[in-house]
C-alpha positions in Angstrom: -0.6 -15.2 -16.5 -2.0 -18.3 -14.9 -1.1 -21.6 -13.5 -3.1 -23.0 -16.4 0.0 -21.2 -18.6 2.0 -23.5 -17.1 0.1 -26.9 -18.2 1.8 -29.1 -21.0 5.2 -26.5 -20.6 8.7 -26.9 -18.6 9.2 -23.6 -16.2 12.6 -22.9 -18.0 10.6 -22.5 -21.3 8.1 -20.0 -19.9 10.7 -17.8 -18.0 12.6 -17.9 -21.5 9.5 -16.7 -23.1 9.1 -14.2 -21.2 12.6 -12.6 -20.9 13.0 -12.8 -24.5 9.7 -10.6 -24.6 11.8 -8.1 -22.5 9.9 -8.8 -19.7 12.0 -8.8 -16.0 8.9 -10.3 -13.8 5.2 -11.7 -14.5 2.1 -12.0 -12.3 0.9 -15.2 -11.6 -2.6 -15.8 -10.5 -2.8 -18.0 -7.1 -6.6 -17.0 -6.4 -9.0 -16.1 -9.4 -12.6 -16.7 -10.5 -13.8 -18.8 -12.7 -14.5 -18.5 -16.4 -14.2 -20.1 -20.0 -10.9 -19.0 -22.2 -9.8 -19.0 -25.6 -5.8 -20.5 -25.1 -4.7 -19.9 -28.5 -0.8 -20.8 -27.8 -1.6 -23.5 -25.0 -0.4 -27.0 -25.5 -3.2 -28.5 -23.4 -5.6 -27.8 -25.7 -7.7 -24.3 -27.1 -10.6 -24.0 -24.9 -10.3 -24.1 -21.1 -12.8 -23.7 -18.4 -11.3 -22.3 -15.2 -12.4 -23.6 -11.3 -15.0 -21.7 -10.5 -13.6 -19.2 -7.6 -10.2 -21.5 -6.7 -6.8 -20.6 -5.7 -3.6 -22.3 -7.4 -1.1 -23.1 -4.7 -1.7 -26.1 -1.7 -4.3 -25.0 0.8 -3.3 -25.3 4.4 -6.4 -25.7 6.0 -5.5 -24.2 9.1 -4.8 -20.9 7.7 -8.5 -20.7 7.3 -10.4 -21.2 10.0 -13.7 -19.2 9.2 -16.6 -20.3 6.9 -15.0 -19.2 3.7 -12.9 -22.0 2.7 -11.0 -21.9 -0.7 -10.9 -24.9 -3.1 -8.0 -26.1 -4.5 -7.9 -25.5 -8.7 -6.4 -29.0 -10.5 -3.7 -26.9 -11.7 -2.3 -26.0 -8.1 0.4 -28.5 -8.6 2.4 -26.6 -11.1 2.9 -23.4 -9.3 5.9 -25.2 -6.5 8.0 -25.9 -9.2 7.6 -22.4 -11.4 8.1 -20.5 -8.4 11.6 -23.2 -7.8 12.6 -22.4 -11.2 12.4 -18.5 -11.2 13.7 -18.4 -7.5 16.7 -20.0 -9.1 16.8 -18.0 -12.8 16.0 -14.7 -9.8 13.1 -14.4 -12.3 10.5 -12.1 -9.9 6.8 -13.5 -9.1 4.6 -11.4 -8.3 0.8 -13.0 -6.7 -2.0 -11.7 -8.8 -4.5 -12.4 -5.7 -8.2 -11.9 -6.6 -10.1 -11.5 -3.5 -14.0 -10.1 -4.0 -14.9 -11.4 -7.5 -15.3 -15.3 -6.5 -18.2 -17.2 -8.1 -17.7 -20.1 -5.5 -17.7 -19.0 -2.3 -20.2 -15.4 -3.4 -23.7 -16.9 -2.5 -21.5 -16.8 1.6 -21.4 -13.2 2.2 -22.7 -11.8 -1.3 -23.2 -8.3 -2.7 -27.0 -7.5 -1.8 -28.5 -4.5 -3.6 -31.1 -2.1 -3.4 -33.8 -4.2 -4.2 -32.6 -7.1 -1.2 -30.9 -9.0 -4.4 -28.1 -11.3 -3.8 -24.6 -11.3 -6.4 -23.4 -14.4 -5.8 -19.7 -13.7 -7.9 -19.2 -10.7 -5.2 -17.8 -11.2 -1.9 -19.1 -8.1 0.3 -15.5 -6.4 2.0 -17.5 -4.9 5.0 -18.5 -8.1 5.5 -16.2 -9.7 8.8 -16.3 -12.9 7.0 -14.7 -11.6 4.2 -12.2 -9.6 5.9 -10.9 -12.9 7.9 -11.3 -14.7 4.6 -9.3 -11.9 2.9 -6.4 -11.5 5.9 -6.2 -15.9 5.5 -5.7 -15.7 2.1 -3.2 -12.8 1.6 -1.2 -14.4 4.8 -0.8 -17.9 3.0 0.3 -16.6 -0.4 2.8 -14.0 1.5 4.1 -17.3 3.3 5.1 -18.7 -0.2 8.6 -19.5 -0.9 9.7 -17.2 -3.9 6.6 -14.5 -4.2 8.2 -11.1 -4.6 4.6 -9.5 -3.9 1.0 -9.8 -4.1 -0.9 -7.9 -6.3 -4.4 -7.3 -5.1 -7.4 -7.3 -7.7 -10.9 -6.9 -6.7 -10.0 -5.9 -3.0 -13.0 -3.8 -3.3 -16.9 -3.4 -4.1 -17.8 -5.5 -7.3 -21.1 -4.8 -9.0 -23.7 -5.2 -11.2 -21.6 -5.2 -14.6 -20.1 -8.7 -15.1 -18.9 -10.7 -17.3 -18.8 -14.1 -16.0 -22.7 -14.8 -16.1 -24.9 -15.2 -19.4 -26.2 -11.4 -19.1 -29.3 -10.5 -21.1 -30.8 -7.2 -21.1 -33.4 -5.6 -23.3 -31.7 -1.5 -23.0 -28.9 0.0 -22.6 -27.9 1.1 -18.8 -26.5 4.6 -18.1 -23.2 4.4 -15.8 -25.5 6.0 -13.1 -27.7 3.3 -12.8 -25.3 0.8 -13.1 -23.7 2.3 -9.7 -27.2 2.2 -8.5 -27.4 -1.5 -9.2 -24.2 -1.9 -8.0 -24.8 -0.8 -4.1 -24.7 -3.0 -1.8 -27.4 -2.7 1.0 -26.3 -5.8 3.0 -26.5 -5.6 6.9 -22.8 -4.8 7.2 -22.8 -1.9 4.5 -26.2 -0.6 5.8 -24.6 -0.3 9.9 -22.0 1.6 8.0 -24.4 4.0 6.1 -26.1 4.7 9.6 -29.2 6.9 9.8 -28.9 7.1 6.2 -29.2 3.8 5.2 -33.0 3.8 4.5 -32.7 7.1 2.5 -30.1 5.6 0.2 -32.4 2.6 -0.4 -35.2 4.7 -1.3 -33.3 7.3 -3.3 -31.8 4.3 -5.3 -35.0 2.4 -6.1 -36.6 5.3 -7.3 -34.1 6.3 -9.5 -33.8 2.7 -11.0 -38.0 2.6 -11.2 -37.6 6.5 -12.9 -35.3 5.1 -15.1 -37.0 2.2 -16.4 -40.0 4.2 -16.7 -38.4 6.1 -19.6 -37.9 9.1 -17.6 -35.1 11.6 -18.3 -34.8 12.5 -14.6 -33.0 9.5 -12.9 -29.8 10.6 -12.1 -28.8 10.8 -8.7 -25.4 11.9 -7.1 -24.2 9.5 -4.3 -25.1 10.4 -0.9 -21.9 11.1 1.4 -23.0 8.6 3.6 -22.9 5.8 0.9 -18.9 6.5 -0.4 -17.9 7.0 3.0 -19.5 3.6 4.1 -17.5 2.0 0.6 -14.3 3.5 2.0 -14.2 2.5 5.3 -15.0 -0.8 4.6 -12.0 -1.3 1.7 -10.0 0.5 4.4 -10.5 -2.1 6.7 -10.6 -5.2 4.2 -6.9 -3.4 2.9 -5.3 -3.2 6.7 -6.8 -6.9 7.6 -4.6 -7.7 4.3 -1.6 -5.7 5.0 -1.5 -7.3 8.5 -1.2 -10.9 7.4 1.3 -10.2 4.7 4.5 -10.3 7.2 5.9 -7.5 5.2 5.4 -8.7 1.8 5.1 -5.9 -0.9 1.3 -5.2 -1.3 0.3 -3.5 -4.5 -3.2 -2.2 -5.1 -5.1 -2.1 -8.1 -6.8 0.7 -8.0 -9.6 3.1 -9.6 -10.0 7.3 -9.2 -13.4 6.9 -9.7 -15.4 6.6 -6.4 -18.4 5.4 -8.7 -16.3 2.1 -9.7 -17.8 -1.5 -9.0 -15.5 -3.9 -10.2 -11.7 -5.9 -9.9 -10.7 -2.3 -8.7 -10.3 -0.2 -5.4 -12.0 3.0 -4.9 -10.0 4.3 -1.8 -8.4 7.1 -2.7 -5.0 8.4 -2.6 -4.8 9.6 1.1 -6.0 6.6 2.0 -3.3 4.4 0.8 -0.7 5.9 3.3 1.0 2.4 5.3 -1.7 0.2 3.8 0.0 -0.4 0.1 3.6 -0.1 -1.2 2.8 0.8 -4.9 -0.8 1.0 -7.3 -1.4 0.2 -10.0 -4.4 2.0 -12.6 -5.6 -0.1 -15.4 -7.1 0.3 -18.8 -9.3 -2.9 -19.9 -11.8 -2.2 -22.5 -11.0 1.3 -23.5 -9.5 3.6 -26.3 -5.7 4.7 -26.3 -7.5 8.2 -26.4 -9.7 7.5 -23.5 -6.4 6.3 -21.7 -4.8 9.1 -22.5 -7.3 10.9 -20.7 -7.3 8.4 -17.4 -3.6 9.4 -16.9 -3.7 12.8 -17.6 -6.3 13.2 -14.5 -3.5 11.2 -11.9 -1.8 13.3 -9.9 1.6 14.3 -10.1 4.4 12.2 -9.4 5.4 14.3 -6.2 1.5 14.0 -4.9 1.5 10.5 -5.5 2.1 8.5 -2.2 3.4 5.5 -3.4 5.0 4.4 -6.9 2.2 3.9 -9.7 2.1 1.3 -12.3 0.1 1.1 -15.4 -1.2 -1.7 -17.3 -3.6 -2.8 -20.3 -4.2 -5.1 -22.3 -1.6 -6.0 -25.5 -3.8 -8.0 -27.7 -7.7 -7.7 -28.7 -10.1 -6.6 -28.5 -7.8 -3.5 -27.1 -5.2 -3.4 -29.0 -5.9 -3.9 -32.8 -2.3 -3.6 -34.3 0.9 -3.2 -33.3 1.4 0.9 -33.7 -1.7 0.7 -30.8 0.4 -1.4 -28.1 3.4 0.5 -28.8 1.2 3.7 -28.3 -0.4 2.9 -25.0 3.5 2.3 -23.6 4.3 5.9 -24.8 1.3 6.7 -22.7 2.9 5.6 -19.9 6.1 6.1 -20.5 5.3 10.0 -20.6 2.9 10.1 -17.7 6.0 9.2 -15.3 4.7 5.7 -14.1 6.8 3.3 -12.0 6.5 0.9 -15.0 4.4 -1.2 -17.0 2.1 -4.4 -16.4 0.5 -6.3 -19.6 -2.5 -8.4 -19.6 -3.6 -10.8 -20.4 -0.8 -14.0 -21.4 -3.4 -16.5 -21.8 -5.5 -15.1 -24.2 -2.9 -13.9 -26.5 -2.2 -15.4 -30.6 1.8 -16.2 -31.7 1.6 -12.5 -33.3 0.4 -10.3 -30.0 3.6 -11.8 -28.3 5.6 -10.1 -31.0 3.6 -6.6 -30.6 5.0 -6.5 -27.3 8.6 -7.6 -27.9 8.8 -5.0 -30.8 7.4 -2.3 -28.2 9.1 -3.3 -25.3 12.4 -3.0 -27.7 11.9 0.1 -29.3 11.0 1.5 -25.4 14.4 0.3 -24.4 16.0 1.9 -27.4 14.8 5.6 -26.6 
């Protein structure tokens, strides 16, 4: 959920709400990106428009002293006295901290692709900027009274595919050249490519020309050099934040797909060792069957290095009835998960919120 949750509602009514959905914590956004939402239970009104790239708790300005400064959201004012409330109710918060995908402070140190094109939603993490940027902003909402955690989103590459813009397109893309579109060729992502940078480039363009050309050989598989360089620089962006937090539970969202541009981390398992205290894997936008498949492919809970969490979405467009939320928690139930998250609060009608209840009691029931 989000500050804007909060707006035209006492804290003691929200915490209510959610306890009485069986929920025993929620996620509150304190950095996130900008966009326009439909608020269909919100007594401030039914459509918002979110600060563009803006973080929901009072800025310190000293915290930040590099060129990435964050802008305060109007709504920053009603996150002291929820956090109060639930520190008294011992109601956990965890920080849902978004720190790539901002549409503000992008055009700074932005995604550049293949072509020399800028993304200006996408904060580059091998950028140094970013990393400071990151490290400042993970430190000041680890020094808030009453967070249990933060929850990282988008502490990773984002790419080509995003929502937040009025996209037009005249075909369909294949996932492969979406990745393509979706690598960034900035000077801090080409140093750590190396000698292979230029091949990468080249490889990529072509592949993007062949498959606008209407030819069936496009496909490329990425070059070694290219994931590597993604890892390393998540790696570091990921330690920068763990070493600001003062020991504040970190969790990760994450991806297993090393092709992934988006609100998730690619790093993969081994790499999460000291860095994170728990993932989470996420299923926006797909099939209970295609979920089902997603968790089938993590690895046991013994070759796990840290506790997973799963979490989807409990209204539409995912989920179309109740029988479908109360499906995807079996899914996790059975695939031996540390527990469940469920997106998203805002967006959700009277009769999603009793989906959820009627899942989350049946769960407890079994």
């Amino acid at each position: 959920m989000g500050p804007w949750d909060l707006a035209g509602r006492k804290p003691s009514q929200v915490i209510d709400m959610l306890r009485g959905l069986g929920l025993d914590a929620c996620n509150l956004a304190l950095a996130y990106h900008g966009g326009r939402m439909l608020l269909p239970t919100s007594p401030r009104g039914l459509v918002h428009e979110l600060h563009p790239g803006a973080i929901y708790f009072t800025r310190d300005k000293t915290r930040f002293p590099g060129p990435l400064q964050p802008e305060m959201a109007p709504e920053a004012c009603l996150t002291g006295p929820f956090l109060e409330a639930c520190r008294e109710r011992e109601f956990p918060v965890y920080a849902w901290t978004v720190v790539c995908h901002n549409d503000r402070l992008g055009a700074l140190a932005p995604i550049e692709n293949v072509f020399g094109e800028r993304y200006n939603y996408a904060l580059c993490p091998a950028n140094p900027a970013v990393r400071d940027y990151a490290a400042a902003l993970c430190g000041a909402v680890a020094s808030l009274p009453g967070i249990a955690g933060i929850d990282l989103e988008a502490a990773g590459y984002m790419g080509y595919e995003h929502a937040g813009l009025h996209d037009k397109r005249g075909l369909p893309l294949p996932a492969a050249v979406v990745f393509l579109l979706s690598v960034c060729m900035c000077s801090y992502c080409s140093a750590l490519m190396g000698g292979a940078a230029g091949e990468i480039r080249r490889e990529a363009v072509s592949a993007i020309r062949r498959f606008l050309a209407g030819e069936a050989d496009h496909a490329v598989p990425p070059h070694p050099a290219l994931l590597e360089a993604r890892r390393i620089a998540q790696r570091e962006l990921l330690l920068a934040i763990r070493t600001s937090t003062a020991g504040v539970p970190v969790n990760l969202r994450l991806s297993c797909d090393p092709m992934f541009a988006g609100g998730k981390s690619t790093l993969q398992w081994q790499d999460l060792r000291g860095l994170a205290d728990t993932a989470t894997v996420t299923f926006f936008g797909t099939t209970r069957e295609r979920m089902a498949a997603e968790l089938r492919n993590l690895p046991p809970p013994a070759a796990r290095p840290l506790p997973v969490w799963g979490g989807y979405v409990f209204h539409g467009p995912d989920c179309g009835d109740p029988e479908d939320v109360a499906g995807r928690l079996a899914l996790l139930e059975t695939s031996e998960l540390a527990g469940g998250l469920f997106y998203s609060f805002s967006l959700a009608a009277t009769w999603h919120f009793e989906w959820l209840r009627r899942a989350l009691a049946g769960a407890s029931k079994e």
